[in-house]
C-alpha positions, 0 to 999 in steps of 0.5 A: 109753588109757581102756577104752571103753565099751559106749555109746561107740565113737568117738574122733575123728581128731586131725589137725593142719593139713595141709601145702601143696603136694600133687600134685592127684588127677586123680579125680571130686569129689561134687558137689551142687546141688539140697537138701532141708535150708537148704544148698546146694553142692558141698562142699570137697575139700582138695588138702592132705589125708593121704590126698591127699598119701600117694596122691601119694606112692605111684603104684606102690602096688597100693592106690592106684587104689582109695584115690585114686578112692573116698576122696582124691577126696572132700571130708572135714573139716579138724580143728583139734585143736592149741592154737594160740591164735596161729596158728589164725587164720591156719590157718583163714584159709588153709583157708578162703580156698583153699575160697573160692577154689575156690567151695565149702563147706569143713568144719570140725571143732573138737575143742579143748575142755578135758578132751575125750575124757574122758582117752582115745585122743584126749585133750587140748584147751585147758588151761582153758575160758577159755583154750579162749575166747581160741582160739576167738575166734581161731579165728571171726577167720580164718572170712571171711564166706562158707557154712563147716560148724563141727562143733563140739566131737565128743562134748563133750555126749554124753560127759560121765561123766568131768565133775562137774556143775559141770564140767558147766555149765561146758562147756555154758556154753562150748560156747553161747558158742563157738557165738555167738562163731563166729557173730558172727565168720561170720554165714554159718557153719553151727554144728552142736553134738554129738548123739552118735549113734542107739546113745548116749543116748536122743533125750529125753536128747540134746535135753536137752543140745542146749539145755543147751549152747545149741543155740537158737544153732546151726543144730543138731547132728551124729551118728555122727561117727567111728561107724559106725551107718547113715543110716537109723538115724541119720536116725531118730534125728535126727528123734526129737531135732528132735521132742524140740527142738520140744517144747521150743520150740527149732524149725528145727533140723537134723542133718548125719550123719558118714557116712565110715564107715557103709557096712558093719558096725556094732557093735564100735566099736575097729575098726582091725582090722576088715575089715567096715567100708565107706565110705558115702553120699558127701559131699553137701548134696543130701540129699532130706530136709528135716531133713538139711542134709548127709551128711558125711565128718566122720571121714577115712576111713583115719585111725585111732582110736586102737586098733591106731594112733595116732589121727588117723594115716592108715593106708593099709590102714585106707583100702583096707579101707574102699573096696574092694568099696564103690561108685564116687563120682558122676562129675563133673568132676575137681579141678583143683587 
């Protein structure tokens, strides 16, 4: 694993496709319905998830009322991270379909660039940037043409000290056309690209990649994505970077903040052995500020890092160590599947 650096301190859950047929959490789903940014609704909550089906899987556990209610009760990211050109479609197809079904917006988390991560704990991706087209293409094939969430590629623009300039532009070109391909494939789909995070590069430098990498495109850009800096600095950040896209003459663009891990301490990012880390603002499209389109839970909470375990593996005391002593979700009406 790459030593990582001091401005970093990320290292996205590389989660395969969860399988089907979990037991249902009878527990209380955030949901939303009035906004201040351009989405709307209740967010997806997949019956299928890790944390879903480990809750199943262990009723005696004395950490399980706790994992169950303030984490498996909540709509989090799928994350399609294998090179499966001939499958993803029907993967995403499924996912989305079982979202519809259920009338709500899913999200999804595409981490399939060539060369991601720089090499480090969750290193892989399609082995050449065409061959990362034919996936992607695929993969807008299975989206239907209802609202979807597309974070698109975490860390592709904030992390690039690994690539060479033309490696560079290359990626940039990528990642603008794996924008307008999702969108020809969805017109509905909402592509948010990588804005890193409020610690990382400075606003200036971040708008500068934003356009780069087409951003005038998308509907604009995530931060924190498996970070754990808080909302308000987050917030502040994204502010400073839409400011900066204005400038630039690239307007009504918004930010969604991966806010899973950021109701505790910041600092000190390789924290699979902190106790101080807390789970933050549920999931949520009601967001009262009009340059955030969504709180989001983009990092699983209890999936690891990479650090002490294998990342992307749900890791239950990682999850109890995030929701206990945080606070107790909105109440509504439990899932029914």
């Amino acid at each position: 694993m790459a030593i990582l650096s001091s401005l970093r301190r990320r290292s996205a859950a590389v989660s395969v496709a969860a399988v089907a047929g979990a037991t249902a959490v009878g527990v209380c789903l955030a949901v939303s319905s009035a906004s201040a940014g351009t989405l709307s609704g209740s967010l997806y909550r997949d019956p299928s998830s890790a944390v879903v089906r480990w809750v199943a899987a262990n009723p005696g556990d004395s950490r399980t009322a706790v994992i169950r209610d303030k984490i498996a009760s909540q709509p989090q990211a799928r994350w399609f991270a294998n090179f499966n050109p001939s499958t993803v479609q029907s993967e995403v197809s499924g996912f989305i379909g079982a979202a519809n079904a259920a009338q709500q917006i899913p999200v999804l988390a595409v981490y399939e660039i060539t060369n991601r991560d720089c090499g480090g704990a969750s290193a892989g991706g399609a082995p050449d940037l065409n061959q990362y087209q034919t996936w992607v293409s695929n993969f807008a094939r299975g989206l239907g043409n209802q609202t979807v969430i597309i974070i698109l590629e975490t860390d592709s623009l904030a992390l690039l000290t690994c690539l060479s300039t033309g490696e560079i532009n290359a990626r940039n070109q990528a990642i603008s056309t794996a924008t307008q391909t999702i969108k020809s494939g969805n017109p509905n789909a909402k592509v948010y690209l990588d804005g890193g995070h409020s610690t990382w590069n400075s606003a200036g430098e971040t708008a500068n990649r934003l356009r780069a990498a087409g951003v005038q495109y998308a509907d604009g850009f995530f931060t924190n994505v498996s970070n754990y800096n808080s909302t308000s600095n987050e917030a502040n950040f994204g502010r400073s970077v839409i400011s900066a896209l204005n400038g630039m003459g690239i307007s009504g663009k918004r930010q969604v903040i991966d806010t899973s891990r950021n109701g505790g301490a910041s600092g000190d990012w390789c924290g699979d052995d902190n106790t101080d880390r807390r789970i933050g603002q549920y999931p949520t499209t009601n967001t009262g500020d009009s340059n955030i389109d969504a709180y989001l839970w983009v990092k699983p909470p209890g999936e690891a890092d990479g650090c002490r375990f294998t990342a992307g593996s749900f890791q239950p005391e990682l999850a109890f160590s995030l929701a206990n002593g945080a606070p107790n979700p909105p109440t509504t009406a439990p899932p029914t599947t």
